[in-house]
Each structure stands twice: as structure tokens, then as C-alpha cells.
C-alpha positions, -999 to +999 in steps of 0.1 A: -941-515+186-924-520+219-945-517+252-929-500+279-903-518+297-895-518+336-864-517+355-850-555+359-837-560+395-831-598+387-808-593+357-774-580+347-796-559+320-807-523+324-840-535+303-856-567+296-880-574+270-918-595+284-922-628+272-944-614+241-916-596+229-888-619+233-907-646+213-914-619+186-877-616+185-871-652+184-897-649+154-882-625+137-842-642+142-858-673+127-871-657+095-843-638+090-822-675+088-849-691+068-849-658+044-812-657+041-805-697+040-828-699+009-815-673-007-781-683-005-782-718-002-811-725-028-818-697-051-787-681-056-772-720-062-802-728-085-795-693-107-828-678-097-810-646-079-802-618-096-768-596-087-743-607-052-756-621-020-742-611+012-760-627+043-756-620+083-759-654+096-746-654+133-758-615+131-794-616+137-797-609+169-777-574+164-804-565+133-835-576+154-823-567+191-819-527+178-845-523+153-871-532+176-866-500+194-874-481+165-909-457+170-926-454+136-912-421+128-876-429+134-854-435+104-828-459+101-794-463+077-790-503+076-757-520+059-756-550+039-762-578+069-791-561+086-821-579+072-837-581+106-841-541+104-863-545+070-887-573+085-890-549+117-896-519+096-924-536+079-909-551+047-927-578+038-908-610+026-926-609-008-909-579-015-875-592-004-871-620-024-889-603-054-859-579-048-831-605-049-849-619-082-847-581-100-882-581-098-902-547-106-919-557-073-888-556-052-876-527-030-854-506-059-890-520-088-860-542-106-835-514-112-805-533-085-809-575-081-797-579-046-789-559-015-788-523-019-825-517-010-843-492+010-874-476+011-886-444+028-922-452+027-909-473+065-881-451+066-852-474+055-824-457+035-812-474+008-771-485+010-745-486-015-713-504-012-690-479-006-696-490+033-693-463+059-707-436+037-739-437+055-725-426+083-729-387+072-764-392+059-776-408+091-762-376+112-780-352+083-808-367+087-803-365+130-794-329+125-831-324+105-848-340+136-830-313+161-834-282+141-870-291+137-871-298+176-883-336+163-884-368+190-871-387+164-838-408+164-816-421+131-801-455+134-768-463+113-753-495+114-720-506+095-693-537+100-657-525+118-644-529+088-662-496+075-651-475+106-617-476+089-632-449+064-627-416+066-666-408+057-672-427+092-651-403+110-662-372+094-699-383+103-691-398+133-675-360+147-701-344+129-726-356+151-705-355+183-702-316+177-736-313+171-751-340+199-771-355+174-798-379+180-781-404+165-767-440+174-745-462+157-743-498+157-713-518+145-718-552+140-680-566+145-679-597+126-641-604+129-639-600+094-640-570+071-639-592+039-612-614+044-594-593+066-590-595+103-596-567+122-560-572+139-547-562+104-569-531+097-566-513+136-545-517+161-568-512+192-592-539+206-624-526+204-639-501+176-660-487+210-626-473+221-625-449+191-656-431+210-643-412+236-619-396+203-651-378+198-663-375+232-695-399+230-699-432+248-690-465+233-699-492+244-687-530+234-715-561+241-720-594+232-738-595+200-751-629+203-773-624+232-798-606+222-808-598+258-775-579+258-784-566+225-820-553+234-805-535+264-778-516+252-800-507+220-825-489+239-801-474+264-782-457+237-814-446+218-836-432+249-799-413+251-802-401+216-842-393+221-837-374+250-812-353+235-780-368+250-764-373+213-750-397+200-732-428+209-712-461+194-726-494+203-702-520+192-715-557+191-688-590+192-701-611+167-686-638+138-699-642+103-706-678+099-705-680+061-681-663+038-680-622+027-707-636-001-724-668-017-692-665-037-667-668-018-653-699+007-637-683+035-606-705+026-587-674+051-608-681+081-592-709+109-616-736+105-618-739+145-632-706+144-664-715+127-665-745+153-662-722+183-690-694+170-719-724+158-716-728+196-724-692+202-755-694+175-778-667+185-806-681+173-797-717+195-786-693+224-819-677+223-841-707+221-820-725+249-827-697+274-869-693+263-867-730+267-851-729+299-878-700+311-908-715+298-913-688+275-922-717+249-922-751+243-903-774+223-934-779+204-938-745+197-905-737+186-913-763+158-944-750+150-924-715+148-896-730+124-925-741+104-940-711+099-909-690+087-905-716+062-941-715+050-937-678+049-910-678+029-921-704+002-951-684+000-928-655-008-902-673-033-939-684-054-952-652-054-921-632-061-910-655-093-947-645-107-936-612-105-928-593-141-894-578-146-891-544-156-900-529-188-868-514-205-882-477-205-882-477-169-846-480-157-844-445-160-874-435-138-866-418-107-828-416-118-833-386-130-849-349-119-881-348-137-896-313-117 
């Protein structure tokens, strides 16, 4: 829940969180790190994780800094680095690690062991790898919320490299036509596996592709999450209030490689130098420091929590059963 905001005369933002909120943020950018550090860096080392793992570090302040927005009955199309949507939604970190261990506790009850998880009990739809294709399912389910004459908005977020679909396109001028209350984020991590975007479009910005559909676009800095907070709820309140859709394109860098698998021998070393700099998470403490939103002492106290919360969720998921054999099939299939 997000209490109403006021009109920042002080700022070059539209909107600016209170200091409640942006130290909720800061919370929830922390546990996202400790969550996605121990799975990679731990677990999936050790041979406790079941299936890939594909982490956002560098990108939490995109996940958290939208998702916040969210009003309970808004539904939301996450892609593989948007773990900060799932904690904001409501899923516990139990449940996410007890996923990524193929428990039957985890999101999909142990039928997929990593990422693709969803679950419209908080209205989070489940992705599959074929990246981009939720596109066209967030804009359906935008086009239910109109024809019932609905308040509710659909989030969608994908990676630039998924806007080089043609499912992205077809959604994308689906909704335009329609004025959907829709908004799509694109985390731009520089990378769409190991390619560079330079070698996969030849404009500058994915935002510039909007006004091809006659939406806004809109490019920010998506390691700030005050940046990130603003532009999120300025394209939603647009989407709400029946101004369509729009494409919110956030700079960012993925400081790790495509997957716990792979080295990112293809990325310039200085790179990774240059973007630990631009850490969100560091960013974000620096300037709540600065303000006097916290102190030092808190922020340890708050690093030590999200690890406490997340031991207490590694124990509890690995006492979790796996599941029986006769249940892969369950909910697979129709069964009237």
C-alpha cells in the first residue's frame, strides 16, 4: 500500500515517496540482494537448487520502484529479474526459496525448480522463457479491465532484448489501438544474453519505438529509484485514468552474468567497474544517509534482518517435501 503522494516543488521528480516509504523500498532492495546472493552464490554453488538461476542484481530498484504502485486488485506480468515485484505482491520468502529447491511448497507445488513462477492468488502471472510473450497476455488481461469498466491496471515488464520479438510488437499495438490500461516496463540491462543491444537494434533507446504506436515512451535512470518511483506512477495513474498505455524504459546493467552458469567472459571488464559505482542499492543508502532518513546504525540493523529473514526461509524451505509422483500432472490438464 502506497499513501497518497503530493506534488514535490523541491525536486526534479513529479512524485516523491515519504520517508516511510522510501525506507520500505530500501527494505525491500536489500532483501531482494540477500535473496538472490544466496541463491546464486550459496545454494545453487552447494547443489541445493533445483533447475537455472537467473538474478537482477543492479535491477532492483526497477522491480521495487514500479511494483510498489500496484493497488491490490491490479495484476502484473513479471520477467525473469523482477523478484522485487513477488516480495511486493506479497510472496513470502519461504515460498521463494522452497520454489528454487522444487519444493511442493514453492510457487508452481514442485512441478518447475527455478524462476518461472507466478501465482494469481496476488495476481502474479506466471513467465515462461520464450521472453516477450507476455506482452499479449498483459494487454488481454488490460482489455478485461476496460470492457468490464474495471480501475485496474496490468503491469508487464521484459529486458530490451525481448522487445526484438514480434509477440512484443503485436501486444504492444494491440493495446495502443485499444488504449489499454496497460504499462510496460523494460528493464535495459545492456545485455540480452550476451548480446549488446548495439547488435540487436539500431536506435538508442527501446522508448523510441513508442511513438511507432502512438503511446509515450519514456527512458530513465533505472538506478535511482527516486526516478524509478516517479515515472512508475506517472505512467500508471495514465493507464488508470484511462490514458492507455505507455513504455517506460529504464538504463540499467546486469552485474553478474545471463545465469549462475555463465561468466560473462563477453562483457568489458571496465564495465562492471563503472556500474558497482552506480549500485542502486549503495545509491539509495547514500542519499537516506545523507537526508537523515536513517542512520548508519540502522542500515546495519536492516542488513541484518534480510539475512535473518532469509536463513529463516532457506531452513524452512529444505524441510519442505517434494512432490509425490502422481501429482505432476495436476492442474496440467482440464479436469471439468
Amino acid at each position: 500500500m502506497v499513501e497518497r503522494q503530493t506534488m514535490s516543488k523541491k525536486s526534479p521528480y513529479t512524485y516523491l515517496p515519504s520517508d516511510e516509504t522510501k525506507i520500505r523500498m530500501l527494505h525491500f532492495m536489500k532483501l531482494v540482494r540477500e535473496i538472490e546472493d544466496r541463491i546464486e552464490k550459496k545454494l545453487y554453488r552447494q547443489g541445493r537448487i533445483v533447475g537455472g538461476v537467473y538474478v537482477g542484481r543492479g535491477q532492483e530498484a526497477i522491480s521495487v520502484g514500479t511494483a510498489i504502485h500496484m493497488e491490490k486488485d491490479d495484476v502484473v506480468a513479471p520477467s525473469h529479474r523482477d523478484m522485487g515485484v513477488f516480495l511486493m505482491r506479497g510472496v513470502t520468502p519461504r515460498r521463494i526459496i522452497a520454489q528454487y529447491m522444487g519444493r511442493r511448497t514453492g510457487l508452481t507445488r514442485g512441478r518447475d525448480g527455478n524462476m518461472h513462477m507466478g501465482d494469481m492468488n496476488y495476481n502474479v502471472i506466471a513467465f515462461v522463457s520464450h521472453l516477450g510473450d507476455n506482452v499479449p497476455v498483459a494487454a488481454g488481461v488490460a482489455l478485461a479491465f476496460k470492457q468490464r469498466g474495471q480501475k485496474q491496471v496490468a503491469l508487464c515488464y521484459n529486458g530490451e532484448g525481448a522487445t526484438s520479438r514480434g509477440d512484443w510488437h503485436e501486444g504492444i499495438n494491440f493495446a495502443s489501438i485499444h488504449k489499454l490500461p496497460v504499462t510496460f516496463f523494460i528493464n535495459n540491462n545492456a545485455y540480452a544474453y550476451s548480446t549488446p543491444m548495439e547488435l540487436q537494434m539500431a536506435i538508442k533507446d527501446v522508448a523510441m519505438r513508442a511513438p511507432g504506436y502512438g503511446i509515450p515512451g519514456e527512458v530513465v535512470d533505472g538506478n535511482d529509484i527516486l526516478a524509478v518511483y516517479d515515472s512508475a506512477k506517472r505512467a500508471i495513474d495514465l493507464a488508470r485514468s484511462g490514458g492507455g498505455p505507455s513504455i517506460v524504459e529504464y538504463k540499467t546493467f546486469r552485474m553478474t552474468g545471463h545465469s549462475a552458469h555463465d561468466d560473462a567472459g563477453y562483457v568489458p571488464p571496465e564495465l562492471f567497474d563503472e556500474w558497482k559505482r552506480k549500485d542502486p542499492i549503495v545509491r539509495f543508502e547514500r542519499t537516506l544517509l545523507e537526508e537523515g532518513a536513517l542512520t548508519q546504525s540502522r542500515l546495519d540493523e536492516m542488513q541484518k534482518e534480510c539475512a535473518l529473514i532469509v536463513d529463516d526461509a532457506v531452513d524452512w524451505a529444505e524441510q519442505q517435501p517434494y512432490p509425490a509422483p502422481e501429482e505432476v500432472t495436476k492442474d496440467v490438464y482440464y479436469e471439468g
